[in-house]
N, C-alpha and C positions, 0 to 999 in steps of 0.2 A: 397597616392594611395588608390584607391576604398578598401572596407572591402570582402574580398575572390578572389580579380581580380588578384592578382601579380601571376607570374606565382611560379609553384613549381620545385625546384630544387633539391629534396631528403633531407634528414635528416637535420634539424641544429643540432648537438650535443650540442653544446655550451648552445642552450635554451632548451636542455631534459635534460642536467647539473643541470642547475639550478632549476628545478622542482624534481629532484631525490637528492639534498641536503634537500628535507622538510626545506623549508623556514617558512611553518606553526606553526611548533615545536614550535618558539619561541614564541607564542602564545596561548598556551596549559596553562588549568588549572594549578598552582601549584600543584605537584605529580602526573603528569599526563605523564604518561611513551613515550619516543619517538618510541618506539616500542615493540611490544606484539608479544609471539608467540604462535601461534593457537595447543591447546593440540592435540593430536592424537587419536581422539574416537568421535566413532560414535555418533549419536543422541539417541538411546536408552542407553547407557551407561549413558551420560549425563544425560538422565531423570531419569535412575536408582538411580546415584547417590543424584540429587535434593528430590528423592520423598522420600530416606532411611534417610537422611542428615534433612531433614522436615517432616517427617513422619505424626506428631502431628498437623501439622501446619496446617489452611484452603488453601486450595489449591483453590477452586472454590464455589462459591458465584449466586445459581441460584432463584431468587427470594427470598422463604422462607426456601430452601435448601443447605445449607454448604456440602458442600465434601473436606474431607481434603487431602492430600499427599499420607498420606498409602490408604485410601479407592479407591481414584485414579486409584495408582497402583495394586491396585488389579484387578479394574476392565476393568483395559488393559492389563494388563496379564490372564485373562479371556477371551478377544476377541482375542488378538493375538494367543491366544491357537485354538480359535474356525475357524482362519482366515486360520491359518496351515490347519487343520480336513477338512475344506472347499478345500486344494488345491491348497492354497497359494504359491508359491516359489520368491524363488529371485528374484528381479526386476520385477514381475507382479504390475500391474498399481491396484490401490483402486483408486474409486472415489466416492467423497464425497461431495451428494448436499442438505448439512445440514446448518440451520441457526447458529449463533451463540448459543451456546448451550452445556452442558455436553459433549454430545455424541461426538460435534463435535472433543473437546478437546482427549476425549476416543479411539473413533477414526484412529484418526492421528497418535497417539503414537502407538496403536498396529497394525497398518497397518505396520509401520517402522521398528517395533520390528521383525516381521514377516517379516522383508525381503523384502516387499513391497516396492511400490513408491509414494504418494500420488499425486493426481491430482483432485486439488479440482473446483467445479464447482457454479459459482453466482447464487444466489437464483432468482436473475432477469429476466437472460437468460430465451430468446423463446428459443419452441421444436426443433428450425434450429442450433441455438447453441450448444444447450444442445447434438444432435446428433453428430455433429462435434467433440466437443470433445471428446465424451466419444467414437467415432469410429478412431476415429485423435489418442487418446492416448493408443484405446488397452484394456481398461480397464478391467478386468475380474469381477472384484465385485464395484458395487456401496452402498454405506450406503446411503441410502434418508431419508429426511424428508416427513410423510405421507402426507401431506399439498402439498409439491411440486409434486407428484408422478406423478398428471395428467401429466405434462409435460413432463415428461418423458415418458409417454406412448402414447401421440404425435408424440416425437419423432421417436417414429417406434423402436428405438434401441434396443436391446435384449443384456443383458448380462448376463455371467454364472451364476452367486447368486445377487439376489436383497435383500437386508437387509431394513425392516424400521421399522420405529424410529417415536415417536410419543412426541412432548413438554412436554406434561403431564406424561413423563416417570417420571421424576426428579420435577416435581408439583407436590404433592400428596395436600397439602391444594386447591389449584387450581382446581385439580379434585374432590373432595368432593363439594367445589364449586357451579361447573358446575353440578351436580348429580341434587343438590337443586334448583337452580334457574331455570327461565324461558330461558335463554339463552344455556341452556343447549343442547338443540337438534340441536341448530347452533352450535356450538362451539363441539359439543363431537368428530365427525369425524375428528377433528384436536388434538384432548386434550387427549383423550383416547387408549392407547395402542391396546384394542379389536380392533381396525377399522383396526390393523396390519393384523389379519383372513383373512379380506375380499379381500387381493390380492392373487388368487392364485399363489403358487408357490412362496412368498416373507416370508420368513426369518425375524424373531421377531426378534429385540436386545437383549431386556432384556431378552428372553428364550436364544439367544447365552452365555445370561453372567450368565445367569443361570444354565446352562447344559455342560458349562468346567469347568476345573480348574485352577488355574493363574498359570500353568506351561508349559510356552511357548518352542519354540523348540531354541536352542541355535545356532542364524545364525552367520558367521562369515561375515563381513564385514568390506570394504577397506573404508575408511571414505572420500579419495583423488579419488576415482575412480565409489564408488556406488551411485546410484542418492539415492534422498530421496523425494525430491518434484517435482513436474513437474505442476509448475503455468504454466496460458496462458497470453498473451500479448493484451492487447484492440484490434488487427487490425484495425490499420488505414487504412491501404490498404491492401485489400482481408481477407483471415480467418487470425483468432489470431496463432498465434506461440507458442509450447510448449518450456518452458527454462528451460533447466537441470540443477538443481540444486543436488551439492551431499551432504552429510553429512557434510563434511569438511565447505564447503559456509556457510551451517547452523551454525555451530557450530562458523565457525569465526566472524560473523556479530556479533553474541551474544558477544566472545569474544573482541570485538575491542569497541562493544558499551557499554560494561560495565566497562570498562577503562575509558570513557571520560563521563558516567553519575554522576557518584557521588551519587549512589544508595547502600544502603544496602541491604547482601545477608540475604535473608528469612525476610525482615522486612517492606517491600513495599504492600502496594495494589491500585492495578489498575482500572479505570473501562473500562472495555473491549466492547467499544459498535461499532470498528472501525469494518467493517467485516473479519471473520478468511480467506475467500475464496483469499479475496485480500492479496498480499503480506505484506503488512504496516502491518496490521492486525492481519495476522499471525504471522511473525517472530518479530517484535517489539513488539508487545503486546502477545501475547499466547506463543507459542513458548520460547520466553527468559524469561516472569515474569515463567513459569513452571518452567525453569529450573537456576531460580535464586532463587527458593521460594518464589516467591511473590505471594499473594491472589488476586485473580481477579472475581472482580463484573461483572456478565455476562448480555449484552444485546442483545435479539433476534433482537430489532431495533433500531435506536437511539431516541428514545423519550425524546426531552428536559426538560419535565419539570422530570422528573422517574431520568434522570443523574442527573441533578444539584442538585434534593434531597440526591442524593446515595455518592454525593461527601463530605457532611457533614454525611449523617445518615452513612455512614462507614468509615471516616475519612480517605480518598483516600490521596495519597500521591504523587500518577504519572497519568498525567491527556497529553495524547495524541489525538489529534483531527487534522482537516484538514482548511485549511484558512477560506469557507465558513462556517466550524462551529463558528469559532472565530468572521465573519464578523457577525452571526444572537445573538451569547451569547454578546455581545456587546451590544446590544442594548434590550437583554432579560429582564423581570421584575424580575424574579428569578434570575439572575447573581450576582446580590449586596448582596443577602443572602450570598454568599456563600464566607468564608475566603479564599481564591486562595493565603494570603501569608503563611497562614500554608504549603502548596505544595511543595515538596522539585525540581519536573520538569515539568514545561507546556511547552510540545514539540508539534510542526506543521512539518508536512511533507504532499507528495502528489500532492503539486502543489503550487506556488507562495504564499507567505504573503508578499499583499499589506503593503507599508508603512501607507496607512490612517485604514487599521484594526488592526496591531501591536499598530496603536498611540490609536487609539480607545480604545482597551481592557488595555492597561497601565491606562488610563485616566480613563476607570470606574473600573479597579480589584485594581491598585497598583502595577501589577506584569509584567514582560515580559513575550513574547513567546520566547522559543529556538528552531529556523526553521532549519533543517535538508536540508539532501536528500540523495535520492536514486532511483533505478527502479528495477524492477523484474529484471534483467541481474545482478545485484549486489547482489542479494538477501535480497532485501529491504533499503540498507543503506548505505550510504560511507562517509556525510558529517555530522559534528552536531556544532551549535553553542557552545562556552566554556560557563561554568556558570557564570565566571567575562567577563566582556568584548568583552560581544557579539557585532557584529555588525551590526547597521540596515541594512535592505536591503542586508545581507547575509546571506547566507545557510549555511556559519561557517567553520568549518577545517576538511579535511582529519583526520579521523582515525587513529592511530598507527597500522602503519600495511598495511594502502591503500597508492598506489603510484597514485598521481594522475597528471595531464600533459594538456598542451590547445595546438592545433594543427589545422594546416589550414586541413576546414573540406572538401574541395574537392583535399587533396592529403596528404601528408604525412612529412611536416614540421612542426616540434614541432616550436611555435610563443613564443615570448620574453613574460617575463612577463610583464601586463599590458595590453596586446591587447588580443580583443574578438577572438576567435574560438574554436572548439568542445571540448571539457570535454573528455578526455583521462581517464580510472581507471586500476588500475591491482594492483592483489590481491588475495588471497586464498577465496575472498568472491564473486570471479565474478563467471559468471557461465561457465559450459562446452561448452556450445551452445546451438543452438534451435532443437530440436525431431525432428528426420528424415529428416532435412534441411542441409545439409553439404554448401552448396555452398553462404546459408543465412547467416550460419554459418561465414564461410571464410570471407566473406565482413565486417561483425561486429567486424575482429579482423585485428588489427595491430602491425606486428612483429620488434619492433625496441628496439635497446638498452640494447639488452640480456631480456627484458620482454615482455610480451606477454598484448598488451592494448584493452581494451573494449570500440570500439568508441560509443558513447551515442545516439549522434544525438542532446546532448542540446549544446546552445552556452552558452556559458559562459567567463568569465575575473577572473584574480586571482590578488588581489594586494600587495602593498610590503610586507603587514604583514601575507603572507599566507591563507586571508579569501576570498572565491570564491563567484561571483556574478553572479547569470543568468540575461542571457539576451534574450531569446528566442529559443523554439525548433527548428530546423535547416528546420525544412518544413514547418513552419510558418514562413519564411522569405517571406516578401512581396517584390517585386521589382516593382515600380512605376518609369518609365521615367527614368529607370540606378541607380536610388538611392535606398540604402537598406533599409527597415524600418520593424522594430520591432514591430507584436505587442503587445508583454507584454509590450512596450515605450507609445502607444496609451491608451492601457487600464489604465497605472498606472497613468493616467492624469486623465481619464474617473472617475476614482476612486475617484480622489480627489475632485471630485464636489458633493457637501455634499446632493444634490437631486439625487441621481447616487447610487442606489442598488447592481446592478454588471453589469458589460460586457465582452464581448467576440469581440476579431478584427481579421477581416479575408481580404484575398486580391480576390478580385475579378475579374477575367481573361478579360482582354481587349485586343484587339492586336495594338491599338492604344497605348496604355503607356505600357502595359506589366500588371500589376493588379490594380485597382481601390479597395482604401483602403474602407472598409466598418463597421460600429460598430454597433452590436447588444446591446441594452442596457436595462437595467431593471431601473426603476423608485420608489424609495422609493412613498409612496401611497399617501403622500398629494400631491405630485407633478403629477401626472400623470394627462396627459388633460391640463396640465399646462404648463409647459417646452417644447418649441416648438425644433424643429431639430435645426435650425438658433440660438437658444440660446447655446447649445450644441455644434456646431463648431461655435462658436464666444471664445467659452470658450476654445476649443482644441486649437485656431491658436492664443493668446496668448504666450500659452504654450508650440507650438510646432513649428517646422520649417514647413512650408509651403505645403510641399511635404509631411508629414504626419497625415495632418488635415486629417477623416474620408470626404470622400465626399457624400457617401452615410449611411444616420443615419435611424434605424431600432428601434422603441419604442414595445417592450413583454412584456408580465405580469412575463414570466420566461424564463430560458434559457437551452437549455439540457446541462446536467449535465451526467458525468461516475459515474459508481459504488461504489465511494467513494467522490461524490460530486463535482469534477473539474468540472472548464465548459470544455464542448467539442467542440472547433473548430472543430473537424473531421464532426461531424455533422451538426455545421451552413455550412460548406465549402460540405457537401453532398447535402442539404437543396437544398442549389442556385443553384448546378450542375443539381439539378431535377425537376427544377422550381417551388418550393418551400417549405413552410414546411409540414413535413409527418403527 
C-alpha cells in the first residue's frame, strides 16, 4: 500500500506498546541509565550552583581574555541587580541581539536570574525581522551589540531601555590595538565602548555592571510552569513562531544529555563558534558547558582557520559543528594538523550528515562524527548517537527520559516499527507551545496513550535496535505521478558524486504530474563548465528509480543556506514561486 494513503482508523495501541518499552535501551552505552530524572530547579539555581562548585575554574575564553566562574557570577549578579532597578519583573521578555560574546553569555543568565525570559534575536536578521520579533515577543529591554544598532533603528521599534554593548568591552589588548594603528578609525565605532555615548537615551553595560552590586532580588520560580527562553522558529510559512520554553525543558535537555555524553563535570572545553541566538548553540553549547563547568573558547564568527588553531592551542575536548562544516574541514589544509582523536566527542546536529561527508572526515581525521538531533520545540535535543556503535546513517537513540514514537503523519495511528512516518517526542524537554498561538499550539500536539506527544513534521523510521533514521521533512515530500519521493533520497545520491559540492532538491508544481523533481547543485571548482546536466542525471537514473531522476538540473556557485549553515529549500522552493532568484 502507497506510503501515507491507507486510511486512519484511531490509535494502534499495540505499535505505541512497542515504542513506550524503549527498545533503544538495549543499545545504550554501557552505564548509561535507562532512565534519568530531571532535578526540580530553576536555571539560575543550576548556574548558581556550577559557577560556586567551579568558581576557580575559566569559565569563558574571549580572545586574549579569560573570565573564570566566580568573575562570571559576579558580573550577572551585577546585571540581574541592575535589570531589577531597570523594572524588570516576572516574565517580561529581554532581548538579546548580541554576537557570540561575554556579554552575550552575561546576559542570559541575569536576565533569568531576574525573572525574565530571554528572546534572543540573529545577528543576520533585516530591520523586518528584527521588528517582528521584538514587537511579536513584547520585549521590554533589549541588550545590543553597538555594531548591529543600525538595524534596529530601521526597525522603527522603540523599547523601554536599550542597553549596549560594544566587542571591545572584554578586548582590552584589541583596543590598545586599534588606538595605534591605521585601522583604528574604521574599526573604533565598533571596538570601543565611548561609541556607547553616542546613542541617546541607550544605557552602557559596563556602567550597569559598574554601578550595582551582585545582589540580586530573590525571585521565586516554578521551574515546570515559568518560561525561560522564547527562541523563534525559521518561518517557512508566514512569520517565525515564538516556542516557550521553560526552565524545566532547559534544565532537562542538559540533564538527559549528560547521561548519554560521557563528558566530565568541570573538565571539558569547548569551542563555542555555533551561534548563542540559535537553539543548538545555546543550549548544547553555552548553556550546558556553563552549567557543567566546562571552559568555552568564544567565537564572534566561525572563522576556519582561528577554530582549528583554538582546537589545539587550547586543547578542546568537545568539538560540535553542523554537516556543511564537516563537508568544508574535510577537505581543509588545516584539518590534518589537528589530532581530532585526542577529542573525547565530535558531535553534528542541525541538519542531515551525509554518508559521503561522515566517510570523508573518518578518512582524513581517523575519527567519527556522533550525529544527533533535535528542533527548537524540544529544546534543542532528543536524539544522540552512543559512543560504541554508532550507526551510519543515524541520528542515534532516544535519551533517557525522551519517549519517542513514529505515526502516520496525516492522522493519528502510531505505525509498526520499521515503517516511515512522523517522529513522535514527549518529554519534560518539549516545549509549552508556541507565544500567543493556542490554536498552532493544539495542532503540534497529540494526546494519545496517557502522554502528551510533539508531532515534529520530520519522517523518520526506527529500526529493531532502537536507532532512528530520517528520511525527510514532511513538507519536502515531493509527489510526482502518485509516487512519493524524498528529497534527502535525491540529494544523498547527488552527494555521492565526487564532482558534487552540495545540493538542495525541491518539487516543482505541475498539474500534469503533481511536482516536477528539480536539483539545485554546487560543483566542486575543477568541475564547473565541465559536468554537463545530462552527465548528472545519467548518474542519478543509475542510482535511482526512474521516477525520482531530477528532471530539471540547476548548476550555482552556492546555495542559500539558514542561520546555522543548512541548505534552505524553503528558499530555493520561494525562488521558483517568484520567478526566480532574489
Amino acid at each position: 500500500m502507497p506510503l501515507f494513503e491507507a486510511a486512519c482508523h484511531g490509535v494502534t495501541m499495540s505499535a505505541l506498546e512497542g515504542y513506550l518499552a524503549r527498545p533503544w535501551v538495549k543499545s545504550y552505552d554501557p552505564g548509561t541509565p535507562a532512565d534519568v530524572l530531571v532535578p526540580d530547579r530553576s536555571v539560575p539555581q543550576a548556574f548558581d550552583e556550577a559557577t560556586e562548585r567551579f568558581r576557580d575554574r575559566t569559565a569563558l575564553v574571549f580572545s586574549d581574555r579569560k573570565i573564570t566562574f566566580g568573575e562570571l557570577r559576579d558580573q550577572v549578579d551585577r546585571l540581574a541587580t541592575a535589570f531589577a532597578a531597570l523594572g524588570l519583573r516576572k516574565g517580561d521578555r529581554v532581548a538579546l541581539y548580541l554576537l557570540n560574546s561575554p556579554q552575550f553569555v552575561i546576559a542570559y543568565f541575569a536576565a533569568l536570574k531576574a525573572g525574565g525570559v530571554v528572546t534572543a534575536i540573529s545577528p543576520v536578521y533585516t530591520s523586518h525581522e528584527i521588528r517582528f520579533q521584538l514587537a511579536d515577543s513584547g520585549a521590554r529591554i533589549l541588550v545590543c551589540q553597538d555594531l548591529l544598532h543600525d538595524k534596529v533603528v530601521k526597525s522603527g521599534v522603540k523599547v523601554e531601555h536599550l542597553i549596549l554593548t560594544s566587542v571591545g568591552e572584554y578586548l582590552p589588548a584589541f583596543k590598545q590595538a586599534l588606538g595605534r594603528s591605521f585601522l583604528g578609525k574604521v574599526f573604533r565605532s565598533m571596538a570601543v565602548p565611548e561609541a556607547v555615548a553616542a546613542v541617546p537615551g541607550a544605557l552602557s553595560f559596563q556602567a550597569l555592571l559598574a554601578s550595582h552590586p551582585p545582589s540580586p532580588p530573590a525571585v521565586a520560580i516554578d521551574p515546570a510552569a515559568d518560561l525561560a527562553a522564547l527562541p523563534y522558529t525559521g518561518g517557512t510559512t508566514g512569520n517565525p513562531k515564538g516556542v516557550m520554553l521553560t526552565h524545566r525543558n532547559l534544565v532537562a535537555t542538559r540533564t538527559f544529555a549528560t547521561a548519554v555524553m560521557g563528558l566530565e563535570q568541570g573538565a571539558e572545553t569547548l569551542l563555542a563558534f555555533l551561534p548563542f541566538f540559535h537553539i543548538y548553540g545555546q543550549v548544547v553549547v553555552m548553556f550546558s558547558a556553563i552549567t557543567s563547568g566546562h571552559a568555552q573558547v568564544l567565537f564572534t564568527t566561525p572563522d576556519l582557520d582561528a577554530i582549528l588553531d583554538a582546537v589545539e592551542d587550547w586543547q578542546a575536548t568537545v568539538f560540535w559543528g553542523v554537516p556543511t562544516l564537516y563537508e568544508t574541514l574535510k577537505e581543509h589544509e588545516k584539518t590534518g594538523r589537528v589530532n581530532w582523536r585526542r577529542l573525547k566527542l565530535i558531535g553534528c546536529g542541525a541538519d542531515t550528515l551525509h554518508q559521503s561527508t561522515a566517510g570523508g572526515w573518518l578518512a582524513r581525521t581517523g575519527t567519527g562524527i556522533r550525529e544527533g538531533y533535535g528542533l527548537t520545540e524540544s529544546t534543542a535535543a532528543s536524539h544522540l548517537n552512543p559512543r560504541s556503535g554508532a550507526r551510519p546513517g543515524s541520528f542515534g537513540l532516544p535519551f533517557p527520559g525522551v519517549d519517542a514514537a513514529i505515526a502516520d503523519p496525516d492522522g493519528t495511528a502510531f505505525l509498526p516499527i520499521g515503517e516511515v512516518g512522523e517522529l513522535l517526542l514527549s518529554g519534560p524537554n518539549v516545549m509549552r507551545g508556541y507565544w500567543n498561538q493556542p490554536e498552532e499550539s493544539e495542532q503540534c500536539f497529540l494526546h494519545e496513550g496517557g502522554r502528551t506527544w510533539l508531532r515534529t513534521g520530520d519522517l523518520v523510521r526506527m529500526d529493531e535496535d532502537g536507532f532512528f533514521h530520517y528520511v525527510d521533512r514532511r513538507k519536502d515530500l515531493i509527489k510526482y505521478k502518485g509516487y512519493s519521493v524524498f528529497a534527502k533520497d535525491v540529494e544523498d545520491v547527488l552527494y555521492a558524486h565526487p564532482q558534487v559540492k552540495a545540493a538542495g532538491v525541491i518539487g516543482v508544481p505541475d498539474p500534469a504530474v503533481g511536482a516536477i523533481i528539480k536539483a539545485v547543485v554546487v560543483l566542486q571548482a575543477e568541475a564547473r563548465g565541465k559536468l554537463s546536466e545530462e552527465e548528472i542525471r545519467a548518474f542519478c537514473a543509475e542510482r535511482l528509480a526512474h521516477y525520482k531522476v531530477p528532471r530539471i538540473i540547476e548548476f550555482r556557485g552556492e546555495l542559500p543556506k539558514t542561520d546555522v549553515g543548512k541548505v534552505s529549500r524553503r528558499e530555493l522552493r520561494d525562488e521558483h514561486q517568484g520567478g526566480g532568484r532574489p
